[in-house]
N, CA, C and O atoms as a GROMACS GRO file, in nm:
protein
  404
    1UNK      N    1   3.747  19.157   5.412
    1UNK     CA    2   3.693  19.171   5.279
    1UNK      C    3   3.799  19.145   5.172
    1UNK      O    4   3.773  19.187   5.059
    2UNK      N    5   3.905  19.086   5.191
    2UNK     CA    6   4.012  19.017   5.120
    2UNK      C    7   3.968  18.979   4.994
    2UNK      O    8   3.868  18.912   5.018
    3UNK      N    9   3.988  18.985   4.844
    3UNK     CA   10   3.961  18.949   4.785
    3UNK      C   11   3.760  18.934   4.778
    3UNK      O   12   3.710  18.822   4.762
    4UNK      N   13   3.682  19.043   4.790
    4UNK     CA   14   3.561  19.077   4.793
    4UNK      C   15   3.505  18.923   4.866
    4UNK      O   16   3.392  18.882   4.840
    5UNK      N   17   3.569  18.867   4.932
    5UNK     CA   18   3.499  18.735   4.981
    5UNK      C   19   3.319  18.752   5.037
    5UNK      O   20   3.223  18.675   5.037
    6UNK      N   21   3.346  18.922   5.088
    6UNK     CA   22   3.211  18.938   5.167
    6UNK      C   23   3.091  18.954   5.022
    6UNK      O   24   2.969  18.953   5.040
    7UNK      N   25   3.155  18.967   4.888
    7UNK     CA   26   3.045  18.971   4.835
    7UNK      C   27   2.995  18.852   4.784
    7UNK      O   28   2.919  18.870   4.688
    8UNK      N   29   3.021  18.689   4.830
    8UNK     CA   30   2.971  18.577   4.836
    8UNK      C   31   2.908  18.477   4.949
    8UNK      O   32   2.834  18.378   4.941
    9UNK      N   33   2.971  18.546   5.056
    9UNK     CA   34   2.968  18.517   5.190
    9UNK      C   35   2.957  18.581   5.290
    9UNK      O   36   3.019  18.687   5.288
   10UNK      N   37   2.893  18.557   5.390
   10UNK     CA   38   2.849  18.664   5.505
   10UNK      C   39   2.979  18.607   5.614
   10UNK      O   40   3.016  18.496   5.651
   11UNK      N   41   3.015  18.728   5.635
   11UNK     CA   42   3.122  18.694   5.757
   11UNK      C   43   3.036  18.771   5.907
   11UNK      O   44   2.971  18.874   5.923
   12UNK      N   45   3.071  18.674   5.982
   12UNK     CA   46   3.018  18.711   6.112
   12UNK      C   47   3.175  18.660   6.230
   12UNK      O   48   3.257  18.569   6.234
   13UNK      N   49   3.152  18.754   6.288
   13UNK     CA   50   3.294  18.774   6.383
   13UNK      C   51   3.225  18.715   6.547
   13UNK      O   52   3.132  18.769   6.607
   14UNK      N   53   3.275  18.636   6.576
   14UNK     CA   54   3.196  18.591   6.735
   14UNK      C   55   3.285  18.571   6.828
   14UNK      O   56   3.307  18.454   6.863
   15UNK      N   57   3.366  18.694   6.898
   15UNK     CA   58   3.409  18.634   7.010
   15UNK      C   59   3.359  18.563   7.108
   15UNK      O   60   3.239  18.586   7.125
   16UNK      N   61   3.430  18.444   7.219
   16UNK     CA   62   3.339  18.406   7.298
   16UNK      C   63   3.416  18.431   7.442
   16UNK      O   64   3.529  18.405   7.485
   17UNK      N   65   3.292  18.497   7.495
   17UNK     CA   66   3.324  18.529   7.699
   17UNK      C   67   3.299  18.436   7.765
   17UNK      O   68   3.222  18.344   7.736
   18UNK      N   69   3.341  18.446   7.830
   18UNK     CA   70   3.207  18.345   7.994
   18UNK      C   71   3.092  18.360   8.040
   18UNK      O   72   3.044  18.473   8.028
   19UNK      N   73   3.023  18.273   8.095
   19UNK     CA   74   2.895  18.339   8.089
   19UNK      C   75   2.912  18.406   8.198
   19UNK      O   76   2.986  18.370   8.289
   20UNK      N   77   2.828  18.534   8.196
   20UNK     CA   78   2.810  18.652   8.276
   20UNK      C   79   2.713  18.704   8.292
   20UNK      O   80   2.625  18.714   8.206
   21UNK      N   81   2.707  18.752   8.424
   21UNK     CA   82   2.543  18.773   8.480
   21UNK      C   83   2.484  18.899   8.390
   21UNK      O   84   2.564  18.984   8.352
   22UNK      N   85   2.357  18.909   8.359
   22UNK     CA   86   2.324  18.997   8.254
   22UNK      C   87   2.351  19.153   8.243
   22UNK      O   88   2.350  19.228   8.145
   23UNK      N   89   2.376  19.177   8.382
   23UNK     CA   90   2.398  19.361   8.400
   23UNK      C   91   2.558  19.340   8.368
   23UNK      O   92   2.617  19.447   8.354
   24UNK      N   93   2.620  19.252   8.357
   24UNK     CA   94   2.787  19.276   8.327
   24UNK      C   95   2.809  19.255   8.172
   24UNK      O   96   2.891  19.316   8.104
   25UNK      N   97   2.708  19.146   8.121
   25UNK     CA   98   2.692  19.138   7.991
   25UNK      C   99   2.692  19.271   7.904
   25UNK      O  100   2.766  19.300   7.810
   26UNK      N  101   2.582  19.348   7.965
   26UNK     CA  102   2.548  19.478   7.894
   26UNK      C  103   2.634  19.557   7.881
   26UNK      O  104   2.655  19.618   7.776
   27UNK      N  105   2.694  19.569   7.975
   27UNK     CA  106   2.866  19.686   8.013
   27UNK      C  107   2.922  19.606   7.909
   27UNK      O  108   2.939  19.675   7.808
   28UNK      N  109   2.964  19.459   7.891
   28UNK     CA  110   3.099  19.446   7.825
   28UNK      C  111   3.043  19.481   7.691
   28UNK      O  112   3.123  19.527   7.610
   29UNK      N  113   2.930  19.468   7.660
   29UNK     CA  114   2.898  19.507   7.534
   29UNK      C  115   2.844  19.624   7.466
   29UNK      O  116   2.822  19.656   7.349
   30UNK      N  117   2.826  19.686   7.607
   30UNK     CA  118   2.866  19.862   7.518
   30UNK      C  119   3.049  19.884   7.508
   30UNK      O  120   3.101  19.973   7.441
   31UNK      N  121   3.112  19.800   7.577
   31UNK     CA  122   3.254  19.868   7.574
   31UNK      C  123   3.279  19.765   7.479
   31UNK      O  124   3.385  19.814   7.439
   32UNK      N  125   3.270  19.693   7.432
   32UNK     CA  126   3.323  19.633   7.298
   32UNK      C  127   3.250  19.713   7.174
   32UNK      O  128   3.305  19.746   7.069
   33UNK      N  129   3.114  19.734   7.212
   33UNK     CA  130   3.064  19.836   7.074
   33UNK      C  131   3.147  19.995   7.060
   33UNK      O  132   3.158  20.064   6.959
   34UNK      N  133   3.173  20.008   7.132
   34UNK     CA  134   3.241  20.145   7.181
   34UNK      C  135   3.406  20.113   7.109
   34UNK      O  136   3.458  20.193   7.032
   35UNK      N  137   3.486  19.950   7.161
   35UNK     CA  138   3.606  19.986   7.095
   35UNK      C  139   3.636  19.914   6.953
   35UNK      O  140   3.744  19.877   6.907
   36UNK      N  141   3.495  19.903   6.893
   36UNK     CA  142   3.507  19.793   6.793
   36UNK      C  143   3.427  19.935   6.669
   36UNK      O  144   3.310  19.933   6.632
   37UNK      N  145   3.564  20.078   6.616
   37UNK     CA  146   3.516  20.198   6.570
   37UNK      C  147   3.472  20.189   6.398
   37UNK      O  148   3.419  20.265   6.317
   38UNK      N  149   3.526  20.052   6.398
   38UNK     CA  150   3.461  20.042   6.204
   38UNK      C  151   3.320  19.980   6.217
   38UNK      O  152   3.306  19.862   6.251
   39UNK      N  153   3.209  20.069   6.188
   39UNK     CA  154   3.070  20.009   6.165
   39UNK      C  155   3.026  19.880   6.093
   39UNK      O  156   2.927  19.818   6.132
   40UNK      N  157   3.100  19.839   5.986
   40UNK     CA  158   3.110  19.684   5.933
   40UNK      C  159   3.130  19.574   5.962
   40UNK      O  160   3.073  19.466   5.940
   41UNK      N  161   3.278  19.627   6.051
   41UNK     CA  162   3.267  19.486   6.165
   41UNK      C  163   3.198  19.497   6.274
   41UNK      O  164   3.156  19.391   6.319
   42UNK      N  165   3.175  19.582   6.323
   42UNK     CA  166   3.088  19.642   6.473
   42UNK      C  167   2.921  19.550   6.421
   42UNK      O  168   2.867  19.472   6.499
   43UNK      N  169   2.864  19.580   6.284
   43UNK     CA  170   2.723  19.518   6.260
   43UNK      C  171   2.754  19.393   6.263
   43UNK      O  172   2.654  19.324   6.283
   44UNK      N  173   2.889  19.307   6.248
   44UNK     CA  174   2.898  19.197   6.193
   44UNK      C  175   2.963  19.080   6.338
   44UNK      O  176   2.988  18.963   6.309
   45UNK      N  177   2.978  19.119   6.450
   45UNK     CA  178   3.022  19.108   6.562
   45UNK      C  179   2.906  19.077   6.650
   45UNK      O  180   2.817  19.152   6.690
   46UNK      N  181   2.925  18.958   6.670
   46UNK     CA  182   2.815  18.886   6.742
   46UNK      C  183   2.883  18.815   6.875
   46UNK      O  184   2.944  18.710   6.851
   47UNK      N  185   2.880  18.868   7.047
   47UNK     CA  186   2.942  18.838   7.104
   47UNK      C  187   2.838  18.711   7.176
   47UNK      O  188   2.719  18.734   7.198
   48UNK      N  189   2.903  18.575   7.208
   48UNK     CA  190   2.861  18.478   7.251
   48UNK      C  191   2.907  18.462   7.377
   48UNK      O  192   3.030  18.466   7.390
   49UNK      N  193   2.819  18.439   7.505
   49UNK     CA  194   2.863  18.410   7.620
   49UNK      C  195   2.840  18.298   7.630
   49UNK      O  196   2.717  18.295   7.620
   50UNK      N  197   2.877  18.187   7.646
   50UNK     CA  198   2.858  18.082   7.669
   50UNK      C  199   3.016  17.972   7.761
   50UNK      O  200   3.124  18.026   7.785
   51UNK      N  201   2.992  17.854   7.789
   51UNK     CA  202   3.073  17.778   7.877
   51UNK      C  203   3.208  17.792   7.739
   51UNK      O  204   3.210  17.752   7.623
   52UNK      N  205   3.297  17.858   7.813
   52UNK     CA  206   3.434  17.878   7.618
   52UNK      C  207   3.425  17.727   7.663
   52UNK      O  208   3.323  17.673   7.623
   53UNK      N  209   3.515  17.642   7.742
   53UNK     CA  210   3.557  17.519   7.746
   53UNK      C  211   3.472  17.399   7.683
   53UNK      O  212   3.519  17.304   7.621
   54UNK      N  213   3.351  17.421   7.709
   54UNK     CA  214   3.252  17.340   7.656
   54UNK      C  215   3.236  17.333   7.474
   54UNK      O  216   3.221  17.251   7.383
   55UNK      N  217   3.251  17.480   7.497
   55UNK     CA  218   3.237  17.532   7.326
   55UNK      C  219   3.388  17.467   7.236
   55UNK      O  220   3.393  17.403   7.131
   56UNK      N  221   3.494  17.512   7.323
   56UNK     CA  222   3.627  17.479   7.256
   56UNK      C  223   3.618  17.309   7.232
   56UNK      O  224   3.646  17.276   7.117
   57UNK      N  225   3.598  17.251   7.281
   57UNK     CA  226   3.563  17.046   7.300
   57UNK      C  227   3.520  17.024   7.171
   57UNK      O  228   3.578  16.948   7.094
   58UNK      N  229   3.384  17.110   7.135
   58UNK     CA  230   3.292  17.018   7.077
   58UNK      C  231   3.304  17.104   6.975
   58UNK      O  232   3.198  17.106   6.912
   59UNK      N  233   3.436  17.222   6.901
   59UNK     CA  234   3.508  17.236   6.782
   59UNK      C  235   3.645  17.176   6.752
   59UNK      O  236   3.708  17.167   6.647
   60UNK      N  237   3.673  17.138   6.881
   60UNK     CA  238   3.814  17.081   6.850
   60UNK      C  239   3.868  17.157   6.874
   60UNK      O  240   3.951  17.146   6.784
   61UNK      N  241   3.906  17.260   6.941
   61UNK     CA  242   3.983  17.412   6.949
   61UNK      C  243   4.064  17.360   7.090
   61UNK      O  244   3.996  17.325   7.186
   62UNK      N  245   4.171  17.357   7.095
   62UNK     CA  246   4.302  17.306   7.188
   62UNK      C  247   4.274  17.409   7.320
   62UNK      O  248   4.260  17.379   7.439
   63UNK      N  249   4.271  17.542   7.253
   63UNK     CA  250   4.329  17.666   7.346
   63UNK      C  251   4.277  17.829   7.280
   63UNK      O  252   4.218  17.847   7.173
   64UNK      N  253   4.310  17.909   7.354
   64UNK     CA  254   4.244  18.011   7.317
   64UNK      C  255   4.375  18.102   7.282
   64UNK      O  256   4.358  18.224   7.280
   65UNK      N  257   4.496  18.054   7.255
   65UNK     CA  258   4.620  18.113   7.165
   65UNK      C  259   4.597  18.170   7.025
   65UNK      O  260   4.662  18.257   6.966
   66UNK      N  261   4.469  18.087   6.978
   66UNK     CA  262   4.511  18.151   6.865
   66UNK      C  263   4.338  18.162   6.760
   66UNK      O  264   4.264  18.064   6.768
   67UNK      N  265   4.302  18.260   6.688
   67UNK     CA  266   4.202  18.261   6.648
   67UNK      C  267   4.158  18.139   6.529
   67UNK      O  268   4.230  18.118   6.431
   68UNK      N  269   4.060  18.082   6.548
   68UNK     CA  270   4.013  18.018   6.461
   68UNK      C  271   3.903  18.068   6.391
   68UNK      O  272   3.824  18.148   6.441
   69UNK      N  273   3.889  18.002   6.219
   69UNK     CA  274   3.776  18.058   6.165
   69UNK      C  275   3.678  17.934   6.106
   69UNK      O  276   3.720  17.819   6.098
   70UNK      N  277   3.548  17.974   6.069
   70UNK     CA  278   3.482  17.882   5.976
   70UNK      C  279   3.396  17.938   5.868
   70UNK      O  280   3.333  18.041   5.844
   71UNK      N  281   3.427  17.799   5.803
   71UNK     CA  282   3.324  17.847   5.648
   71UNK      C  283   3.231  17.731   5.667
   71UNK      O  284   3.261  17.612   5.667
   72UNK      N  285   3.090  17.799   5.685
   72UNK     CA  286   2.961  17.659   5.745
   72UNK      C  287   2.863  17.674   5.602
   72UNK      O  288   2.862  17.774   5.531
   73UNK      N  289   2.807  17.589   5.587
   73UNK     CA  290   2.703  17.608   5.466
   73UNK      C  291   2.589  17.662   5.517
   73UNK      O  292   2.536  17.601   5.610
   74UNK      N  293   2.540  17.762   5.476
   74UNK     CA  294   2.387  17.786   5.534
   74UNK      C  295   2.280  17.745   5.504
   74UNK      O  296   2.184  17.821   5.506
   75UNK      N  297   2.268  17.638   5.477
   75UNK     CA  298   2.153  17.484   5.413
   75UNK      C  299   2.167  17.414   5.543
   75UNK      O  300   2.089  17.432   5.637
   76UNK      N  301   2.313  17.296   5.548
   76UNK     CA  302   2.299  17.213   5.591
   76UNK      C  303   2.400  17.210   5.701
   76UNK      O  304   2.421  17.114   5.776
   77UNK      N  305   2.472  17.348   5.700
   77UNK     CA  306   2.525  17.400   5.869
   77UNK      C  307   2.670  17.249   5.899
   77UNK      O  308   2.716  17.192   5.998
   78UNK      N  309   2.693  17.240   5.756
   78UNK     CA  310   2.802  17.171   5.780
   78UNK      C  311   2.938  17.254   5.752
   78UNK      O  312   2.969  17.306   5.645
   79UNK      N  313   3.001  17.255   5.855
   79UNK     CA  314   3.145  17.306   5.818
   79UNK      C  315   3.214  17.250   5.685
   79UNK      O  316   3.258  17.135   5.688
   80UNK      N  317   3.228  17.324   5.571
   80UNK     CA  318   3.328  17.324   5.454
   80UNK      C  319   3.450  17.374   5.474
   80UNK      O  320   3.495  17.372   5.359
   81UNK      N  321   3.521  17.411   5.531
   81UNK     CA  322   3.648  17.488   5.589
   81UNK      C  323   3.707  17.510   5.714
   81UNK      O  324   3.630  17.518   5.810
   82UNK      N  325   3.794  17.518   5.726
   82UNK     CA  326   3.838  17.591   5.830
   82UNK      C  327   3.997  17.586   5.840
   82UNK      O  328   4.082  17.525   5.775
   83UNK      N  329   4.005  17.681   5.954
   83UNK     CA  330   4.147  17.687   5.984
   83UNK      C  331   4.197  17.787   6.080
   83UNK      O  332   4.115  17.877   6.098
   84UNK      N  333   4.286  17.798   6.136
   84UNK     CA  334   4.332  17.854   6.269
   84UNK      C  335   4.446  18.017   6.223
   84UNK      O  336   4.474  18.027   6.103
   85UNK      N  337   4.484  18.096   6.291
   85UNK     CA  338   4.514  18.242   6.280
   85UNK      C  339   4.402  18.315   6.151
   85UNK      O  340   4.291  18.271   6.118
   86UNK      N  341   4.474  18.436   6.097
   86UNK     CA  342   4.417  18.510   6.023
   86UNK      C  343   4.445  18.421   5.868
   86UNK      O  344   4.541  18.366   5.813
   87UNK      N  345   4.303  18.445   5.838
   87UNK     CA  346   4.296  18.386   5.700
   87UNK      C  347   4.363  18.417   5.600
   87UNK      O  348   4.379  18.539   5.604
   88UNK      N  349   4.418  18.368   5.499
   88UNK     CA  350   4.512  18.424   5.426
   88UNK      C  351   4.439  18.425   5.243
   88UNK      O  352   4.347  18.358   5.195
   89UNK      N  353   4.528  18.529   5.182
   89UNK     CA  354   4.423  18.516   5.087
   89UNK      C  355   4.413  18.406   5.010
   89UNK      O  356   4.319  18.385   4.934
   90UNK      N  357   4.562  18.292   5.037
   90UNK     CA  358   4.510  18.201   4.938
   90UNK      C  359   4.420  18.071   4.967
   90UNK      O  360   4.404  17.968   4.901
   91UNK      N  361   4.369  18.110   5.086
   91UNK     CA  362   4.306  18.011   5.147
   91UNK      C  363   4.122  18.097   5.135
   91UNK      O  364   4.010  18.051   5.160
   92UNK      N  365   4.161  18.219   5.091
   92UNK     CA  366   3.974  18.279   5.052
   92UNK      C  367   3.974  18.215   4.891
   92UNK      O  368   3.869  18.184   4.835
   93UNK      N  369   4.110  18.201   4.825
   93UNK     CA  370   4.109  18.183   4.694
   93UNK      C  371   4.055  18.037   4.658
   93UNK      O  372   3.991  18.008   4.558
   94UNK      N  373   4.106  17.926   4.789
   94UNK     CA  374   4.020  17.833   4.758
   94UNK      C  375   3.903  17.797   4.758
   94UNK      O  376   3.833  17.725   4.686
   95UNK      N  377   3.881  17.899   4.910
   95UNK     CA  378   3.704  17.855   4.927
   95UNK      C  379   3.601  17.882   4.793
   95UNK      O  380   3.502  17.827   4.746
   96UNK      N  381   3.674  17.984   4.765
   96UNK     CA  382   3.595  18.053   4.614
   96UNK      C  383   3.601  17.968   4.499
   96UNK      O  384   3.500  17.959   4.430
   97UNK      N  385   3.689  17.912   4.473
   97UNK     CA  386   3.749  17.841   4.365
   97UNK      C  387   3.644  17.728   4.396
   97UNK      O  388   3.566  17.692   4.308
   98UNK      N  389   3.643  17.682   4.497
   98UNK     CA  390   3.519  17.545   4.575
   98UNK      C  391   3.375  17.541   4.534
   98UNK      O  392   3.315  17.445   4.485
   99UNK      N  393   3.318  17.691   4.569
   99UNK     CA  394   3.192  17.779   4.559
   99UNK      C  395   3.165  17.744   4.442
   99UNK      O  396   3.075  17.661   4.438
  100UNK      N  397   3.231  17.790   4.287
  100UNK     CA  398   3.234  17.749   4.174
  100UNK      C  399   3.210  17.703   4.093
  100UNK      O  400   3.158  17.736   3.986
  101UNK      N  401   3.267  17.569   4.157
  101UNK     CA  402   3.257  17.451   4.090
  101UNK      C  403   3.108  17.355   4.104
  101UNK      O  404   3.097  17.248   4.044
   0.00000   0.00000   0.00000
């Protein structure tokens, strides 16, 4: 919530697993609801099981070293942003500055 970004934009947090048979699914995701103790990100945490390798290809994502993020339009689901570790604020300062205009 850096610079109130969440009050222009919906942030959604998606780690991604492997796919996993559905009774293991359920476990990992009471124990991620269980260690994930701030309710804001816990509502906002959407865990994706899917092929990672398949998924990493077809974002361009090298490796799983390091977190990547995106800013997608919710119209036309085109990526406007992005960029790799933790976002920094002067990089929320642009997206905003973008929004704006």
């Amino acid at each position: 919530e850096l610079l109130n970004i969440h009050l222009t934009h919906t942030i959604i947090e998606v780690p991604l697993v492997s796919e996993l048979p559905f009774l293991k699914r359920m476990r990992l995701d009471a124990i991620m609801r269980a260690g994930i103790r701030d309710y804001k990100i816990r509502q906002r945490t959407i865990t994706v099981y899917t092929n990672k390798e398949d998924f990493r290809l077809k974002l361009g994502i090298p490796d799983e070293n390091e977190i990547y993020w995106y800013v997608v339009d919710h119209s036309t689901k085109h990526v406007l942003w992005s960029g790799r570790g933790v976002i920094t604020s002067d990089e929320i300062s642009q997206i905003m500055l973008s929004q704006n205009q």
